[in-house]
GUZA-284090 format. One record per residue (C-alpha): residue in three letters; y, x, z. Coordinates in steps of 0.25 Angstrom, whole numbers, plus 5000, padded with zeros to 4 digits. Layout:
BEGIN
ALAYXZ/...
***
This chain:
BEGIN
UNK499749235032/UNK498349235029/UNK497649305040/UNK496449345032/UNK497349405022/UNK498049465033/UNK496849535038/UNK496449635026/UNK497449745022/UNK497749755007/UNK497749905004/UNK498350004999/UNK498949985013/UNK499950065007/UNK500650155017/UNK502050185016/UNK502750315019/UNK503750265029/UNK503950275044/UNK502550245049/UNK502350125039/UNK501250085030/UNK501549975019/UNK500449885010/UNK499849795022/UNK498949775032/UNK498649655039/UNK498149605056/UNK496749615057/UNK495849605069/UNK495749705080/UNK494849815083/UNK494949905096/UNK494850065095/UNK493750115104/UNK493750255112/UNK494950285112/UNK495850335127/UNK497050365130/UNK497450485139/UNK498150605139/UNK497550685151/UNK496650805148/UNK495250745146/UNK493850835144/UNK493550875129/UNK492150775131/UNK492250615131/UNK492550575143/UNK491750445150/UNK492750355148/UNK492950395133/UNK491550375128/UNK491450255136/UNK492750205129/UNK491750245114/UNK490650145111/UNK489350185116/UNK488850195101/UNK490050275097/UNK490050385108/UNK489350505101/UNK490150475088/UNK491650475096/UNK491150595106/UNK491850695097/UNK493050595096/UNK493350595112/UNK493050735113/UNK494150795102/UNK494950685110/UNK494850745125/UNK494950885117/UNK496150855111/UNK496850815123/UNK496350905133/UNK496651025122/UNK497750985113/UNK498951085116/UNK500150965115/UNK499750865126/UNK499950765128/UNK498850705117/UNK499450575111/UNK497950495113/UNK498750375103/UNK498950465092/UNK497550545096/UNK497150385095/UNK497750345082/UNK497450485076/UNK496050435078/UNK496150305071/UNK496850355060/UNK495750455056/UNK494550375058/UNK495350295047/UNK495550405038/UNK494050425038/UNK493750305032/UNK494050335016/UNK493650205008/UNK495050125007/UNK496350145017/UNK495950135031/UNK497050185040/UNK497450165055/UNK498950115057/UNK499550145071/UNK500350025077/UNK501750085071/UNK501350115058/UNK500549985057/UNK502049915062/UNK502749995051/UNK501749955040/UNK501949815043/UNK503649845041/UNK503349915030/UNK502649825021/UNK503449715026/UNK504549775021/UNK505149815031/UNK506049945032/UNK505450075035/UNK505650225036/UNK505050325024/UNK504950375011/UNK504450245005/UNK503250254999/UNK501850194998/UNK500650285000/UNK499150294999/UNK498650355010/UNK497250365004/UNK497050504997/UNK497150644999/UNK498750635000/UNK499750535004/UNK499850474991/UNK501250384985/UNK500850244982/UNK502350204978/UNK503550234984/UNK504550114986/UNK505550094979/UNK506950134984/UNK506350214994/UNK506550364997/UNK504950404991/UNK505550314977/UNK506650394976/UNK505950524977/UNK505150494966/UNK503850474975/UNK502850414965/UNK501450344965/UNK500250424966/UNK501150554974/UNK500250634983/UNK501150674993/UNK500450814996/UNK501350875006/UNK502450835015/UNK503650925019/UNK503051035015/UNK501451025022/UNK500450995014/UNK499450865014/UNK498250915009/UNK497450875020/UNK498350795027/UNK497850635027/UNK498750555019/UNK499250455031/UNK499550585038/UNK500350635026/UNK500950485027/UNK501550515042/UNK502250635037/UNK503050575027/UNK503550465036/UNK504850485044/UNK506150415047/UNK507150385036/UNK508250495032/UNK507050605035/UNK506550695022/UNK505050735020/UNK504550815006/UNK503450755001/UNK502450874991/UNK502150774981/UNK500950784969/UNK501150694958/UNK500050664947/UNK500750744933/UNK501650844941/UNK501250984941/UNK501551024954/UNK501850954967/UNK503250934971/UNK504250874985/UNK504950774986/UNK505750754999/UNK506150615003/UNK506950545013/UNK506650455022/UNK507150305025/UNK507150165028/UNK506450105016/UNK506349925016/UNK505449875003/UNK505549745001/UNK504249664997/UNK504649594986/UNK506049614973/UNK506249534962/UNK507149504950/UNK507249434938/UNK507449514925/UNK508349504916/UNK507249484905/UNK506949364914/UNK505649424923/UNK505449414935/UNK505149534942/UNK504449544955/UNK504149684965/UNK503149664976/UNK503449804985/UNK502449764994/UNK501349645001/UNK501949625012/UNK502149515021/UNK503049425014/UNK502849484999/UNK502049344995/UNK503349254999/UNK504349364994/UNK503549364982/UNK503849214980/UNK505349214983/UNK505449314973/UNK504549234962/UNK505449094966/UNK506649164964/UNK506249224952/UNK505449104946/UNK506849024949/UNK507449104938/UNK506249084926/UNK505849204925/UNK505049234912/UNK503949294920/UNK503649394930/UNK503649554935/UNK502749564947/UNK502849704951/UNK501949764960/UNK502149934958/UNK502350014970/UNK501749924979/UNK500749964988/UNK500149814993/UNK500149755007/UNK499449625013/UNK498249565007/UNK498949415008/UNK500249455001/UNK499349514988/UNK498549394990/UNK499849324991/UNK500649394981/UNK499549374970/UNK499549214974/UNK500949204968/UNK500549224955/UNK499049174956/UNK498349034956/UNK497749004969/UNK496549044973/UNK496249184964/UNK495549284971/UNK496749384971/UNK495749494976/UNK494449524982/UNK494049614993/UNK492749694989/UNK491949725001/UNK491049845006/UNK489749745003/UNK490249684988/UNK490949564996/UNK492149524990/UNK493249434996/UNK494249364989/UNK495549314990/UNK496349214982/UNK497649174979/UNK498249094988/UNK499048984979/UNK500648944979/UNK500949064969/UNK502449024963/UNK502149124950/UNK500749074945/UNK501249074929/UNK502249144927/UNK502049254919/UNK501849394926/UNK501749524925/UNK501349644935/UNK501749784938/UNK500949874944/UNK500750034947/UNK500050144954/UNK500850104967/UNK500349964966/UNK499249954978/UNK498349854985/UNK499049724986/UNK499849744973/UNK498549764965/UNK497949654971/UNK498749554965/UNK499149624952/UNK497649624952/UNK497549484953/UNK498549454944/UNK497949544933/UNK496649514936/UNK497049334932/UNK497949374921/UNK499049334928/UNK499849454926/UNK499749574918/UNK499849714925/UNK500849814921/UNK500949964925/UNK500050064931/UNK498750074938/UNK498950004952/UNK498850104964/UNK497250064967/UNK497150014980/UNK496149914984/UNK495549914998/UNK495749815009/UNK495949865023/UNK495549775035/UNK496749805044/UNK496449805060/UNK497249795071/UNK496949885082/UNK496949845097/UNK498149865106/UNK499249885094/UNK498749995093/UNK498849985075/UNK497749955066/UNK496749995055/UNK496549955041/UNK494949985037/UNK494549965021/UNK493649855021/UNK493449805006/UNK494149834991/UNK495049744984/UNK494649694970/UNK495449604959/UNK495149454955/UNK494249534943/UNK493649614954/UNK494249744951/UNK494549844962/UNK495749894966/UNK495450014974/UNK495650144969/UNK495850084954/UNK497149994954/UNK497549894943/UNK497649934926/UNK498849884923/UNK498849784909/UNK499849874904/UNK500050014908/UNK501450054909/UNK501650184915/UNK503150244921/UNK503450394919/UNK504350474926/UNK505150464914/UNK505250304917/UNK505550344932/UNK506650434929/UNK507350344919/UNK507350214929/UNK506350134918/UNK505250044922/UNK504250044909/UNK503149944917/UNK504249844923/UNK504749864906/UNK503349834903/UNK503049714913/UNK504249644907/UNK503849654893/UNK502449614896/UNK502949504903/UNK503949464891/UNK502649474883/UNK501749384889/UNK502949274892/UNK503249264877/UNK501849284871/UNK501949434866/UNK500949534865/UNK500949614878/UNK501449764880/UNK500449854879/UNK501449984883/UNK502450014891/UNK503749984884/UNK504850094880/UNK505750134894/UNK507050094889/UNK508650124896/UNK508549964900/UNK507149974904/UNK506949904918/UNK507249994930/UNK505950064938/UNK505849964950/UNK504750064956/UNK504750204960/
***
């Protein structure tokens, strides 16, 4: 694995609703202590002791004074002692990290960090099955996934979860919000829900449990397309990937569905991977915009097993981060038409550092992403080449008008013909929703 690659996290780190576990990526960085910070559970005076603002660089004393003070004080006044300094600890690091509001930049503990890593791999883990942002003013639905127990509720991109059993979140940070709704599998939570075009909020209670997403599915249509989902980047999406394309290619496909809705992105090399398949060597796949106008780039890498053949892609408002990246890239060459909606909009890179003494690690926004034709990602997402939209009508009938449309289009350019320029009439045989 490339280790520079390795070292920057592709956002949206997309953090999934599951028991303690994140999805969308992160790599190892390098180390960095944490300074000032004691253990004890004696009753201590409410002033800094000696040993406190020794342990606090000379330079930093006056600026952490208020810090060990409310520390002493909460331990030699909090009314249930024992004082758990780990959590007092993490607490800490967790909301000096919300603080920082350009980008995600987040604090995972070492069992949350653990779970991430399963999760995005994956691997099985307990929740509801959904991809959030973290980011605004309310825990926010990315994409549920699909089979799980948020997909068969009906959860949808762009849901604001604004209360959880009952207690309202206004206020309340979104990662905190994110910890409530996790719990083991085969318990229920009532998620207060505000969609966009609804009239009033409304609940929707949801069980837990075991949820596995597998990186990659494929099949070949009976029309003779080929027809890929990428879930997630994780660790092995690139050689899934390419297991799937030989299968596939063994049977002559006429061209090929490369369908990246719903999915929320993971590791930097796998986009950068991914994106290779399809990709002459050597194309900067995407750049990293700096704070100071320096860009940084990274090219595919060579060996793709799919450079001709001809393509389409699908995307949505849940597709995030690594997946716009390399619909980016692919739209940006020519090499493939995007079909859907607006992709999610999430664009920044985290450098993700392990802290000493496995004691987890933090993710600090460093730069933007931009395309080959230097457009950015962040906050305004990918225009599809032809907007095809699904309505709740589409939903309830089991019909998939985009993956409809991706087909035609595909068709089209395979025999020569005008391209579609709308989204073809739903029929009874139209092609099931794959997505939520």
């Amino acid at each position: 694995m490339n280790n520079t690659l390795k070292n920057t996290l592709i956002v949206l780190v997309v953090v999934v609703i599951a028991l303690g576990s994140f999805a969308g990526g992160f790599a190892t960085g390098h180390f960095l202590p944490i300074p000032g910070l004691q253990s004890s559970n004696a009753a201590v005076p409410s002033a800094s002791a000696p040993e406190q603002q020794s342990a606090t660089p000379a330079e930093l004393e006056a600026t952490f004074a208020p810090f060990w003070e409310v520390w002493n004080l909460v331990h030699e006044n909090y009314v249930d002692q024992p004082v758990d300094d780990v959590k007092l600890m993490r607490g800490a690091i967790s909301g000096m990290m919300d603080t920082l509001k350009v980008g995600r930049n987040y604090y995972y503990d070492p069992e949350t960090m653990t779970a991430q890593n399963e999760a995005l791999n994956g691997k099985d883990y307990e929740g509801i099955g959904a991809y959030v942002d973290v980011d605004g003013d309310y825990l926010t639905v990315i994409s549920p996934i699909k089979g799980s127990p948020a997909d068969k509720a009906g959860l949808r991109p762009g849901d604001q979860i604004i209360a959880i059993d009952g207690v309202d979140m206004t206020g309340v940070s979104p990662e905190d919000a994110r910890q409530k709704v996790l719990g083991p599998h085969g318990t229920e939570v009532v998620l207060t829900i505000f969609r966009e075009g609804k009239n009033a909020p409304f609940d929707v209670t949801i069980t837990r449990a075991k949820i596995i997403t597998p990186l990659v599915t494929y099949e070949m249509r009976p029309d003779g397309i080929a027809y890929i989902r990428l879930n997630t980047f994780g660790d092995t999406a690139d050689q899934e990937l390419k297991d799937a394309i030989a299968e596939l290619q063994a049977q002559n496909p006429k061209g090929l569905i490369l369908d990246l809705r719903y999915n929320g992105g993971g590791y930097l090399e796998q986009g950068i991977s991914v994106a290779s398949e399809f990709l002459p060597k050597d194309k900067a796949v995407v750049y990293e915009k700096f704070g100071d106008g320096n860009l940084k780039s990274y090219e595919s890498i060579g060996g793709g097993t799919a450079l001709d053949i001809p393509m389409v892609v699908l995307v949505n408002e849940g597709s995030a981060s690594a997946s716009e990246i390399v619909a980016g890239a692919l739209q940006d060459y020519g090499r493939a038409k995007l079909i859907g909606t607006q992709s999610y909009g999430k664009g920044s890179v985290q450098s993700f550092i392990m802290l000493q003494n496995d004691e987890g690690a933090v993710g600090v926004t460093v730069a933007l992403w931009l395309t080959p034709n230097k457009r950015s990602i962040d906050k305004l997402g990918l225009s599809p080449d032809i907007l095809v939209n699904i309505t709740q009508a589409d939903y309830d009938a089991n019909l998939d008008p985009q993956l409809d449309a991706a087909a035609q289009t595909l068709l089209a350019i395979v025999n020569g013909d005008p391209l579609p320029t709308s989204m073809p009439s739903p029929t009874p045989t139209a092609t099931p929703v794959h997505a939520p």
